[in-house]
C-alpha positions, -999 to 999 in steps of 0.1 A, spaced: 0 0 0 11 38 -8 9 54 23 24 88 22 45 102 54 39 135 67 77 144 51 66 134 18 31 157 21 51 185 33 77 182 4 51 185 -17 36 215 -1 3 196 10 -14 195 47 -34 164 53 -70 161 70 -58 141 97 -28 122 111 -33 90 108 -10 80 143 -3 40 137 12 30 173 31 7 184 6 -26 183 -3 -11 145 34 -12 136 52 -44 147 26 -67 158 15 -93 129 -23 -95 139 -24 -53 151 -12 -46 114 -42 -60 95 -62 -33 115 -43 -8 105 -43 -19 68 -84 -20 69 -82 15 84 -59 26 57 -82 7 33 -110 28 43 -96 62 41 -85 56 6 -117 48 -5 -141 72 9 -111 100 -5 -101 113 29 -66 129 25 -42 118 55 -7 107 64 15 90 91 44 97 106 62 69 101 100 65 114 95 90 130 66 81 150 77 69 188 55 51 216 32 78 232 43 61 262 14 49 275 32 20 292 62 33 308 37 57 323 13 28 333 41 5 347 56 39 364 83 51 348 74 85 344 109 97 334 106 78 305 73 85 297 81 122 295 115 117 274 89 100 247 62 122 250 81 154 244 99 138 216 65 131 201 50 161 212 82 184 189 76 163 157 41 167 159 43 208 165 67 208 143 44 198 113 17 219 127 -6 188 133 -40 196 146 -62 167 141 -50 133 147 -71 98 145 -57 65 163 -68 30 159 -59 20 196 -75 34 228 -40 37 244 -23 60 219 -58 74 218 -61 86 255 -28 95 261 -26 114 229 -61 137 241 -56 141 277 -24 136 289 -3 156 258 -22 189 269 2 194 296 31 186 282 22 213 255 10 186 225 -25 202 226 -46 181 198 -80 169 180 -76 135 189 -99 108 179 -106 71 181 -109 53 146 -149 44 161 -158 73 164 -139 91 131 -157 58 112 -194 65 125 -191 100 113 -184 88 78 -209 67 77 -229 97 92 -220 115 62 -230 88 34 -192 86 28 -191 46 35 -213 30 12 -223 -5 29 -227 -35 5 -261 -48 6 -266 -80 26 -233 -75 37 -208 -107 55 -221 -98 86 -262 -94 78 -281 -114 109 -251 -126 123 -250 -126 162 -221 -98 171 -206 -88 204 -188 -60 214 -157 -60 242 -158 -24 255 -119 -14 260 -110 2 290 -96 36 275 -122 45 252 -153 34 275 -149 40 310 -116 63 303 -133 84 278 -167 77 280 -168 63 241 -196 37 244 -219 44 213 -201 52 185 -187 16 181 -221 1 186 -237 25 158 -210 14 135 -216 -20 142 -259 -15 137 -245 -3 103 -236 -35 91 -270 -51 98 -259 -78 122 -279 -87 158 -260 -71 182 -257 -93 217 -244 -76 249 -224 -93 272 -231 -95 313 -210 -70 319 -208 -40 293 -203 -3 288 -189 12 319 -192 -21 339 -173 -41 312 -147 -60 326 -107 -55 314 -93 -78 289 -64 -79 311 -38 -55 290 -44 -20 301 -21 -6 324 7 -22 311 0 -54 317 2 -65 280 38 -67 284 43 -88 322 32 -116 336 3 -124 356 -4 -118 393 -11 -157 403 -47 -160 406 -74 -189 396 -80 -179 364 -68 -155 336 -87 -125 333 -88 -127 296 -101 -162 299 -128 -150 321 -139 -123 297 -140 -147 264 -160 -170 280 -184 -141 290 -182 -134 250 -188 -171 241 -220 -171 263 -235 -149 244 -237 -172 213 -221 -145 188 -200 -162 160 -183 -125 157 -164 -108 192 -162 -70 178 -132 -50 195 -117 -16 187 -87 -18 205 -55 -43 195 -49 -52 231 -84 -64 234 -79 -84 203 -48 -97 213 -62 -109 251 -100 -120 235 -82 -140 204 -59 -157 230 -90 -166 257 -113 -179 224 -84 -202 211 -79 -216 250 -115 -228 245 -106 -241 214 -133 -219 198 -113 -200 168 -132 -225 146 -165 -207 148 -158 -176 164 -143 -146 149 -123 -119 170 -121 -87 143 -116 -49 148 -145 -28 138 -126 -11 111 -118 -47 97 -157 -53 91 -165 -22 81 -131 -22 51 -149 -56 45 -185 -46 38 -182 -16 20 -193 -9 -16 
């Protein structure tokens, strides 16, 4: 795919409409990148003019923050924070709730002052607008769909329709699980847990939330967030369900469904 780089649009003398900020999970990891490809997908078809950073996006340093290493943190953030003024950024659109929250409210104070929004949200407004045109009697017509709410974009930001309309979009029977919207229960990788070991306990809390999914009888688990997709893929194949349950990102469905 051609993506162009914020270096590239400003040699050329062009501003894009957003910032299309990748992440880490949306770089390197094998699963994270198919996301960010349907996302990318996406905006080149409904015509919507954007760019990434590329080498010389960093983490936002959401987990050194998270596991406490605050030094760090700020080292990364400013270093973000100068490339991003630098270009004159003002609107920037993430397809992971980490980058996502850290980006909107804790940039501000370090002077990174920004338009931030999740790829949910940025997606139900172009649908909104009439700029995604949904096949008819699409893949996921009548099928049973439910939707993991992440930590950072529901109870952390308060983000609990948007995904939801998106999904009504595609026409399939939407099927909540016990605990949803802002008493949803963790995945298990916020707060930099993705990247340690559990605490010993009787069961895996990623465990414990797939099998709330699989009670539901949904053939699709919806998430918007790759560390949910990571932990929910994980706990579906430990029930030796990846047969007939699919875990997909929202913006995967919808860059499959559309005209």
């Amino acid at each position: 795919m051609k993506v162009n780089t914020m270096a590239e649009m400003m040699m050329n003398g062009e501003t894009p409409e957003i910032l299309f900020w990748v992440g880490c999970a949306g770089s390197f990891d094998q699963r994270a990148q198919k996301i960010t490809k349907a996302f990318a997908t996406i905006l080149n078809k409904v015509g919507v003019k954007y760019a990434i950073l590329g080498k010389e996006e960093a983490c936002t340093g959401d987990p050194a923050r998270r596991a406490g290493n605050e030094f760090l943190f700020q080292m990364m953030a400013y270093q973000n924070i100068q490339i991003l003024n630098g270009y004159g950024i003002k609107k920037i659109v993430t397809t992971c709730p980490h980058c996502f929250n850290t980006l909107k409210n804790e940039y501000p104070e370090l002077g990174g002052t920004y338009d931030v929004i999740h790829h949910t949200t940025f997606l139900q407004e172009l649908i909104d607008q009439g700029k995604i045109k949904l096949k008819e009697g699409g893949s996921y017509k009548g099928k049973k769909i439910t939707y993991h709410d992440s930590c950072y974009l529901g109870r952390s930001n308060d983000i609990y329709e948007a995904p939801r309309k998106v999904l009504e979009a595609l026409e399939g029977e939407l099927i909540e699980m016990k605990r949803c919207r802002s008493n949803g229960l963790c995945c298990g990788a916020g707060g930099a847990q993705m990247f340690k070991e559990d605490e010993p306990g009787d069961k895996r809390i990623n465990i414990e939330r797939a099998d709330e999914a699989l009670e539901t009888g949904a053939s699709v688990i919806a998430s918007a967030c790759p560390f949910c997709n990571t932990m929910m893929t994980d706990g579906v194949k430990n029930r030796e369900k990846e047969g007939s349950v699919a875990v997909l990102d929202i913006a995967e469905m919808i860059a499959d469904s559309m005209e």
